[in-house]
PAVEX-371011 format. One record per residue (C-alpha): residue number from 1; z, x, y. Coordinates in nm, 3 decimals. Last residue first. Layout:
(node NUM, (Z, X, Y))
...
***
This chain:
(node 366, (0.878, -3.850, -13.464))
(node 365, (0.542, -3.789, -13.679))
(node 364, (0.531, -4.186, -13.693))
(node 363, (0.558, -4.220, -13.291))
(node 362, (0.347, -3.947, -13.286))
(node 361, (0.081, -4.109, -13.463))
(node 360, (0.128, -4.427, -13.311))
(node 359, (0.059, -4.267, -12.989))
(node 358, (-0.219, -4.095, -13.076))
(node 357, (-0.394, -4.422, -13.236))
(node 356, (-0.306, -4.608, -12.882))
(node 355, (-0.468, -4.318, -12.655))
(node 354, (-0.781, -4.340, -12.898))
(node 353, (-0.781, -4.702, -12.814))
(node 352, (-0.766, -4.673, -12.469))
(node 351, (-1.066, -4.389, -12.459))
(node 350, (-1.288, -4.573, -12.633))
(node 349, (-1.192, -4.888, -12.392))
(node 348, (-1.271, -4.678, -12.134))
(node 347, (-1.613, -4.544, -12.337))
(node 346, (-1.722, -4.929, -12.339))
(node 345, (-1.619, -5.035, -11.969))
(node 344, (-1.835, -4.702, -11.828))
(node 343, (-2.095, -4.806, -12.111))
(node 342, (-2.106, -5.143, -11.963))
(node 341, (-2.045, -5.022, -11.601))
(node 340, (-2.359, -4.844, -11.666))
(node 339, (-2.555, -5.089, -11.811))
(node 338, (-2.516, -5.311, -11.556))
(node 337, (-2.591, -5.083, -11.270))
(node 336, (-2.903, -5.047, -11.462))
(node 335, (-2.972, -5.399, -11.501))
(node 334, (-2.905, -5.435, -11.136))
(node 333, (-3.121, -5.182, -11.012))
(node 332, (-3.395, -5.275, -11.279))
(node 331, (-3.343, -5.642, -11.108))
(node 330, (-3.364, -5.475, -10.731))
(node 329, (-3.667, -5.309, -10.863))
(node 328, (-3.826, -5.590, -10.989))
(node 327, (-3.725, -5.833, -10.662))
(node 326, (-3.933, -5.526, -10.442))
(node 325, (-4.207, -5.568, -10.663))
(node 324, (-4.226, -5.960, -10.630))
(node 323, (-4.173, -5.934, -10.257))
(node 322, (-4.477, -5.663, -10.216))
(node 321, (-4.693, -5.889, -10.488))
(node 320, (-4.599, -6.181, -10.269))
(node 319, (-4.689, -6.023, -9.939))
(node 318, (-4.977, -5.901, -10.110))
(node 317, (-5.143, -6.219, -10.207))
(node 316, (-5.099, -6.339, -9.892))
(node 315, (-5.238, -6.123, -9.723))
(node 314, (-5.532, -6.174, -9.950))
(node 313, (-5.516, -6.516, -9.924))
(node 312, (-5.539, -6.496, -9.530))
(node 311, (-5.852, -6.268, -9.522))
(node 310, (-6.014, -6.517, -9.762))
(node 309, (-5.903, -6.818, -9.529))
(node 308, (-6.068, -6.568, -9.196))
(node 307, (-6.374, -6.435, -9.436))
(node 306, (-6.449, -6.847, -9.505))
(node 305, (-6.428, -6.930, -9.103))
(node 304, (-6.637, -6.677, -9.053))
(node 303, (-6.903, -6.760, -9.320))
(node 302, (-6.843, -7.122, -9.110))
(node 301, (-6.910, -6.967, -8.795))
(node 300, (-7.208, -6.736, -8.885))
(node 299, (-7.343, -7.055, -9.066))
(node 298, (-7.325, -7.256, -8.726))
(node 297, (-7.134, -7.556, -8.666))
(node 296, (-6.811, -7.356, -8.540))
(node 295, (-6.840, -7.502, -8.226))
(node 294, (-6.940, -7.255, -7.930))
(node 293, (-6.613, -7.108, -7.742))
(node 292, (-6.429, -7.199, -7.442))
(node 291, (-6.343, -7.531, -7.516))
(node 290, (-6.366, -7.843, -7.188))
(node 289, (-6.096, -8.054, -7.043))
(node 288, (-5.979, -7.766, -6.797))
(node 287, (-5.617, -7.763, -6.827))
(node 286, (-5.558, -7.895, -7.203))
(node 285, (-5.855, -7.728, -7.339))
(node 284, (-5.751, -7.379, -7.193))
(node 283, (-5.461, -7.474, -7.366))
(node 282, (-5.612, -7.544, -7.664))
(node 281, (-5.856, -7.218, -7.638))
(node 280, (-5.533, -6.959, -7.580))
(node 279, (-5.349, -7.101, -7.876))
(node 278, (-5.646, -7.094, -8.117))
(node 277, (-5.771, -6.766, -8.023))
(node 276, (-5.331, -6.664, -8.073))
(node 275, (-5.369, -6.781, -8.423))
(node 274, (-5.719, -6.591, -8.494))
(node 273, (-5.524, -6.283, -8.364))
(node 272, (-5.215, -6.328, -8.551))
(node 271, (-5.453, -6.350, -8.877))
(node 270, (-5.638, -6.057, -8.788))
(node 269, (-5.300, -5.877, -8.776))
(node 268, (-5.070, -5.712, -8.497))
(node 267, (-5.044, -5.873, -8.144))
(node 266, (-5.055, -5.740, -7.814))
(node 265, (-5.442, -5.829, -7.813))
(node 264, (-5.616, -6.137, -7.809))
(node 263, (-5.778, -5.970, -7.441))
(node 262, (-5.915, -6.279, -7.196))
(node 261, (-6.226, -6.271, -7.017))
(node 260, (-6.360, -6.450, -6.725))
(node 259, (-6.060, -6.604, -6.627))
(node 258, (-6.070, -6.752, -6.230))
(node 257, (-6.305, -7.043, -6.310))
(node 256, (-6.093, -7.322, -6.565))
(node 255, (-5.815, -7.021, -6.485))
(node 254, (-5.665, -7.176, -6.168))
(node 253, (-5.565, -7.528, -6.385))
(node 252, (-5.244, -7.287, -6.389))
(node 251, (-5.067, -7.072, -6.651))
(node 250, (-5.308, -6.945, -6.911))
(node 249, (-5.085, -6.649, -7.060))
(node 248, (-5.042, -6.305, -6.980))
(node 247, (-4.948, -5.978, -7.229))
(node 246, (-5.234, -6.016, -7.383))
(node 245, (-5.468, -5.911, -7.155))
(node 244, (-5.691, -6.104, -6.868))
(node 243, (-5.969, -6.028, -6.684))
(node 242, (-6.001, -6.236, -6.388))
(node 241, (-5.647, -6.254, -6.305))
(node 240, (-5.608, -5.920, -6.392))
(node 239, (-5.883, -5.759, -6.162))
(node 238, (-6.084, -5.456, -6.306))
(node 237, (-5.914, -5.126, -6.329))
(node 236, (-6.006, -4.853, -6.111))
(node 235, (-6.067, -4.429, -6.230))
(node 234, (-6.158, -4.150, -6.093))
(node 233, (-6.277, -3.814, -6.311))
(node 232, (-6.153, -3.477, -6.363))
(node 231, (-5.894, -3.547, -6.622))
(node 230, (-5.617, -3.343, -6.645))
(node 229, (-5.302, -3.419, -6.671))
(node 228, (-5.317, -3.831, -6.622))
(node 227, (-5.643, -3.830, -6.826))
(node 226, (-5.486, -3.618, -7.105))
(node 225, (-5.217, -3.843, -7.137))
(node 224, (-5.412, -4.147, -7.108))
(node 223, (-5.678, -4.091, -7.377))
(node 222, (-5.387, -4.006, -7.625))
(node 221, (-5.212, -4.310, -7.547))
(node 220, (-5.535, -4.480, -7.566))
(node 219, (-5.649, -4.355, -7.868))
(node 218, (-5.332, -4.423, -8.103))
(node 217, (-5.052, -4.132, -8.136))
(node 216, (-4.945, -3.992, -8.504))
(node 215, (-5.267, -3.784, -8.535))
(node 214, (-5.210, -3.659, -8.207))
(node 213, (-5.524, -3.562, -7.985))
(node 212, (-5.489, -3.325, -7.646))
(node 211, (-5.779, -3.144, -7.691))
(node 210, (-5.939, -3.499, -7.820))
(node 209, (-5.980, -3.563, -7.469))
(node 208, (-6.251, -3.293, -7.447))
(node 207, (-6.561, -3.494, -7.539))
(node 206, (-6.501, -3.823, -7.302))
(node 205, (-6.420, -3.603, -7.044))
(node 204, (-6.691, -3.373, -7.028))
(node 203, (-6.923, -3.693, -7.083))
(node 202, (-6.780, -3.823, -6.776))
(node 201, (-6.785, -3.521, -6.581))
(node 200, (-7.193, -3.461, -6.655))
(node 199, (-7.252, -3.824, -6.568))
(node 198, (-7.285, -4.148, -6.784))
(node 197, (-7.084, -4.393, -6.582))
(node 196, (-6.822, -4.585, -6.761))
(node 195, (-6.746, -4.893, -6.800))
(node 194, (-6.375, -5.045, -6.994))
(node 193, (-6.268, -5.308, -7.232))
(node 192, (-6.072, -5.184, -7.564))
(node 191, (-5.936, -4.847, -7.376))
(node 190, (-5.687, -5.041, -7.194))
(node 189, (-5.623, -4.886, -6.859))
(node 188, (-5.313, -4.654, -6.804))
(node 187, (-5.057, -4.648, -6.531))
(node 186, (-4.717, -4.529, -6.714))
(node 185, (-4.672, -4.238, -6.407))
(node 184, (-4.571, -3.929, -6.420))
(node 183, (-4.916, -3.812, -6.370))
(node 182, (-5.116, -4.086, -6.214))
(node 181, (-5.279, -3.858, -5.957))
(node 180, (-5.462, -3.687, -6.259))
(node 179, (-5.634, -4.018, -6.291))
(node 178, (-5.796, -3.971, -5.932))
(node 177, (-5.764, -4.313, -5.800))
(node 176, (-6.008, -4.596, -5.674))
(node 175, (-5.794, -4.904, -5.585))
(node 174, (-5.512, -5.067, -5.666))
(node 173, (-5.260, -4.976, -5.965))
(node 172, (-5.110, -5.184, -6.261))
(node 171, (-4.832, -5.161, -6.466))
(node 170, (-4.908, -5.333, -6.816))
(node 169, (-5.253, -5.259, -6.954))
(node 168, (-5.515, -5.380, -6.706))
(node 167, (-5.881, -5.368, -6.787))
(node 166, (-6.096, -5.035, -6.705))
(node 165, (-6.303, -4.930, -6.454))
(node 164, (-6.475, -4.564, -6.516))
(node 163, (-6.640, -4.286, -6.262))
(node 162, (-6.530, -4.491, -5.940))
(node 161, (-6.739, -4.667, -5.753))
(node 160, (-6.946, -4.540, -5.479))
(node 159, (-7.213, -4.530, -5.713))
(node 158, (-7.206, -4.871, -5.743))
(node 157, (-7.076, -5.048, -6.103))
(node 156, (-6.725, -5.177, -5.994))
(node 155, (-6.892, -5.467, -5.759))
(node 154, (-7.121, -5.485, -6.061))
(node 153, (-6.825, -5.625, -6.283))
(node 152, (-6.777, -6.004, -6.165))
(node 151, (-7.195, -5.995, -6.222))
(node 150, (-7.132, -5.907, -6.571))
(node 149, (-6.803, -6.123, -6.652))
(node 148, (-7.039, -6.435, -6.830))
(node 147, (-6.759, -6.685, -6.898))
(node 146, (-6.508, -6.794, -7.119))
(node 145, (-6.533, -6.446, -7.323))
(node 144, (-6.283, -6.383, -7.582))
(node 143, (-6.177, -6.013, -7.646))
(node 142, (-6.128, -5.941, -7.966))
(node 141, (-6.453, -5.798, -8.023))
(node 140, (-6.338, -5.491, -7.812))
(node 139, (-6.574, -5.436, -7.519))
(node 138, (-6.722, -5.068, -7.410))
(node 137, (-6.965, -5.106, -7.090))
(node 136, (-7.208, -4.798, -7.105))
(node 135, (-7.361, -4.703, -6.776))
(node 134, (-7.656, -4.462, -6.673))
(node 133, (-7.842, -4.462, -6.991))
(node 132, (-8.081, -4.195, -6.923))
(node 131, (-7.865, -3.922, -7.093))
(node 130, (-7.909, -4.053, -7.435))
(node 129, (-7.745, -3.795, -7.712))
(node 128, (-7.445, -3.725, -7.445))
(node 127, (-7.337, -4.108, -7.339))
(node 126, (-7.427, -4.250, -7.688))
(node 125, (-7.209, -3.965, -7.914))
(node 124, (-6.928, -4.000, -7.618))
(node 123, (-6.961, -4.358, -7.669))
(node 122, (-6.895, -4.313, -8.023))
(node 121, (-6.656, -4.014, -8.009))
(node 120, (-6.420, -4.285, -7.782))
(node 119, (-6.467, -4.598, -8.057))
(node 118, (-6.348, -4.361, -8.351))
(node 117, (-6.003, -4.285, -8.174))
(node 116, (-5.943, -4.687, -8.226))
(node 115, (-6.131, -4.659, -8.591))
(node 114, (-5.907, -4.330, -8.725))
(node 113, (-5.594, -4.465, -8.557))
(node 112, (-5.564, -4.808, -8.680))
(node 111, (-5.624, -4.588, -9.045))
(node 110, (-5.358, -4.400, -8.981))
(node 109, (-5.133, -4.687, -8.906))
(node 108, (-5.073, -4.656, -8.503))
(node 107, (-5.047, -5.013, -8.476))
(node 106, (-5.102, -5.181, -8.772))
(node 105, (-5.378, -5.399, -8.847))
(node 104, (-5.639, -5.171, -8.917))
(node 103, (-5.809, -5.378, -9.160))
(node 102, (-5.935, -5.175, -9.424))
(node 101, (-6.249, -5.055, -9.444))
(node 100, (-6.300, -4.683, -9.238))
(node 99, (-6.561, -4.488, -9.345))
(node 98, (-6.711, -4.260, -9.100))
(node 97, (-7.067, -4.139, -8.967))
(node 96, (-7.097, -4.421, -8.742))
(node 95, (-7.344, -4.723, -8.820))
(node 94, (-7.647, -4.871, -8.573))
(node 93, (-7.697, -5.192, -8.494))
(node 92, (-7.909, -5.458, -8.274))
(node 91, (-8.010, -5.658, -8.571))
(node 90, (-7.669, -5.787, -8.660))
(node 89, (-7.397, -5.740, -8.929))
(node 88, (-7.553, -5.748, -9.300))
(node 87, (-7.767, -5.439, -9.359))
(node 86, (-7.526, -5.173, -9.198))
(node 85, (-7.194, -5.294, -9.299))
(node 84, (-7.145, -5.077, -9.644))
(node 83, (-7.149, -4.765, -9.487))
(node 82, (-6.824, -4.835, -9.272))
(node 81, (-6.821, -4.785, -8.944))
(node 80, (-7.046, -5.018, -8.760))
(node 79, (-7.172, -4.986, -8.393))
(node 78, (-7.279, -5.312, -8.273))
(node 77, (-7.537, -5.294, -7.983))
(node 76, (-7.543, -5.587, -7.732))
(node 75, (-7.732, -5.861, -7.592))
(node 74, (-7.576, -6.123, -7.356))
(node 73, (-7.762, -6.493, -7.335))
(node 72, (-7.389, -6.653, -7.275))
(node 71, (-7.435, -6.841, -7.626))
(node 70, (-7.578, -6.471, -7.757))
(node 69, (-7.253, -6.345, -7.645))
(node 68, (-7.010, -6.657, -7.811))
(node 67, (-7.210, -6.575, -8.158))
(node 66, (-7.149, -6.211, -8.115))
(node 65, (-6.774, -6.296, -8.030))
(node 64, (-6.733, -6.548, -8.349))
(node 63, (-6.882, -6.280, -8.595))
(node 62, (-6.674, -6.008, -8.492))
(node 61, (-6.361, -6.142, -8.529))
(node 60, (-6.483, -6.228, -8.879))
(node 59, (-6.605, -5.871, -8.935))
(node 58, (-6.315, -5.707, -8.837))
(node 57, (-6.167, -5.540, -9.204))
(node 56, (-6.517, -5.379, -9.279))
(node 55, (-6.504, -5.181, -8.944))
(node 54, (-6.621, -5.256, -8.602))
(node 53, (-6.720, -5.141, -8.326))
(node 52, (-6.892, -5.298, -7.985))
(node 51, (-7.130, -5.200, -7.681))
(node 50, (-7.258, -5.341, -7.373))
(node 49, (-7.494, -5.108, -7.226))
(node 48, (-7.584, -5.104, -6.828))
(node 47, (-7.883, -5.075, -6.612))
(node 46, (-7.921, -5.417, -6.602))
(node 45, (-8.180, -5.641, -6.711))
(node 44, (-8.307, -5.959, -6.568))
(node 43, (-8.679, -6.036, -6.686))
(node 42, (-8.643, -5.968, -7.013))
(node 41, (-8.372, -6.236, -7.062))
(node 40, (-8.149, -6.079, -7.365))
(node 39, (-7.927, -5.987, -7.101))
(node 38, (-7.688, -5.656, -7.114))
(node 37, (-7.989, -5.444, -7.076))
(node 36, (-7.972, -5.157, -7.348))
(node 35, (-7.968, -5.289, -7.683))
(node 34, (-8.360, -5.198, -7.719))
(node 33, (-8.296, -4.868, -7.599))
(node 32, (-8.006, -4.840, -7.850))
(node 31, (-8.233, -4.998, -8.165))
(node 30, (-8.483, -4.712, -8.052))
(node 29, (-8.235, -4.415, -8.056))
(node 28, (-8.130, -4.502, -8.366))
(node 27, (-8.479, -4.539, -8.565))
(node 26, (-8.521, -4.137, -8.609))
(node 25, (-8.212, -4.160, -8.857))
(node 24, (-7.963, -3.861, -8.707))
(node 23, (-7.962, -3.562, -8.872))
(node 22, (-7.592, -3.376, -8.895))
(node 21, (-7.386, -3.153, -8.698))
(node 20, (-7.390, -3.348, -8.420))
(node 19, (-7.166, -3.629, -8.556))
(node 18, (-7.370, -3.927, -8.677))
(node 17, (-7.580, -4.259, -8.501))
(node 16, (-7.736, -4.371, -8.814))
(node 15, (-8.035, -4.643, -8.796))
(node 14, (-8.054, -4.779, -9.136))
(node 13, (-7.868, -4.567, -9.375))
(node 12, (-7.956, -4.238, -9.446))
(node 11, (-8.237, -4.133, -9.719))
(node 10, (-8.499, -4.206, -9.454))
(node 9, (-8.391, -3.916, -9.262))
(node 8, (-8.355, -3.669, -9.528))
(node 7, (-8.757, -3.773, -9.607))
(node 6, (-8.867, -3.716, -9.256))
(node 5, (-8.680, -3.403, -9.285))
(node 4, (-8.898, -3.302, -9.614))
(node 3, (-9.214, -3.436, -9.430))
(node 2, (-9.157, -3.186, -9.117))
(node 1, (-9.090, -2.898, -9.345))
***
């Protein structure tokens, strides 16, 4: 028995982290441990795990903030989902029982919906299969990092804290709050960059939002809603001016040490994203005299940089095939609006001369 489970085990990819209902590959829990840290320094880790996801369509992103980490000396574990990604993204990985590889570039597509919901069952897999890990720190790859934000975070990781800190979305609120006090509000955190503590309620949480799931909605929305109704937790958000969304720009010489972090989010497509990286790291350039990432000299950068022009002619590509099938259907429009008013013309003129012929013939009957 023991050898034929050994042998189901060894027929999944390496290191599979997968719904409950199925075997796990005994090497997951290992690579996680190992993960577990935050610094790749031996001698200074934390009792905290920084984790990513990705899917087929976010591997460029990806590869630019791993490179940036490692710069930083940060450690992380990648969790892939998409079968295809687990021998060719990083050491420090384990893949999610889904398949998911398009880009999910539209908000709330289905598919932006599958990976974004994806991310909360993942930590909720981590945070109820592993126990001892006593904090798991969930970071987009989107998010750029001009600095090492750990120690910035520990004020929010005491257990006097509150159960999770996120990173501003929009309206923001001050202190530690009970997230059902937010009802009726639009207070939510961004579900790309959060911590949470792994406690009984927290794991309750994180497996019973999907109670209130809508296919139609994206995670955080749903996330919120149930939060603000009924989750049993509290909640803080992480300063703005320190880390950054979207929705603000670099507006002062204040941010060469003040921005640890900044979200490329609020926009759409890869290709929007790479555009607003470049934005945000000239003018960090131009007030600070200095870029914020590690130069593309690498061969992670420069198979990035390759994915980023491919990911570009392929967008490409179908914007023209779209416009090229939409111009085809407006000609078979036209050509059959032609033909129409060509028979219509034809059987009038029928008609008209059949009138004529009656005519005469009455005329000579008369």
């Amino acid at each position: 028995m023991l050898v034929a489970l050994l042998q189901l085990a060894c027929a999944l990819p390496p290191s599979t982290l997968v719904d409950g209902s199925f075997l796990p590959h005994l090497r997951w829990r290992t690579t996680v441990t190992e993960a577990y840290g935050v610094y790749r320094d031996a001698a200074n880790q934390q009792p905290c795990l920084l984790v990513t996801s990705i899917n087929a369509g976010f591997t460029a992103m990806y590869t630019l903030w791993s490179a940036r980490l490692k710069a930083l000396g940060l450690k992380h574990l990648v969790v892939v989902q998409a079968p295809e990604l687990h021998t060719i993204v990083d050491e420090l990985q384990i893949t999610f029982a889904t398949n998911v590889s398009a880009e999910s570039n539209k908000f709330r597509s289905p598919s932006f919906n599958s990976v974004s919901k994806n991310k909360i069952r993942i930590i909720y897999n981590l945070m109820a299969r592993m126990q001892e890990l006593e904090r798991i720190w969930l970071c987009d790859p989107d998010i750029l990092f001009f600095h090492d934000p750990y120690e910035a975070m520990k004020v929010h990781l005491t257990n006097a804290s509150a159960d999770a800190t996120f990173m501003a979305n929009g309206a923001e609120w001050t202190g530690v709050r009970r997230a059902t006090e937010l009802r009726g509000t639009h207070y939510e955190g961004n579900t790309g960059f959060y911590v949470v503590r792994n406690t009984a309620i927290t794991r309750a949480v994180w497996r019973d939002w999907e109670r209130a799931d809508d296919a139609k909605l994206d995670d955080q929305t749903v996330f919120w809603n149930f939060l603000r109704r009924s989750g049993p937790i509290s909640v803080s958000l992480f300063s703005s001016a320190r880390f950054r969304n979207g929705q603000r720009g670099l507006d002062s010489n204040a941010v060469c040490s003040e921005v640890l972090v900044y979200h490329l989010n609020f926009v759409r497509t890869l290709q929007q994203k790479f555009a607003k990286m470049q934005q945000v790291t000239a003018r960090r350039r131009e007030l600070c005299g200095a870029s914020t990432l590690p130069k593309c000299m690498t061969a992670a950068c420069a198979d990035a940089r390759v994915a980023v022009q491919r990911a570009a002619a392929a967008e490409a590509t179908a914007r023209a095939e779209a416009k090229a099938e939409r111009k085809s259907h407006k000609s078979d429009h036209d050509h059959g609006r032609d033909l129409r008013d060509h028979d219509h013309d034809h059987g009038a003129k029928r008609i008209n001369t059949t009138e004529v012929k009656e005519r005469a013939a009455r005329g000579a009957l008369g």
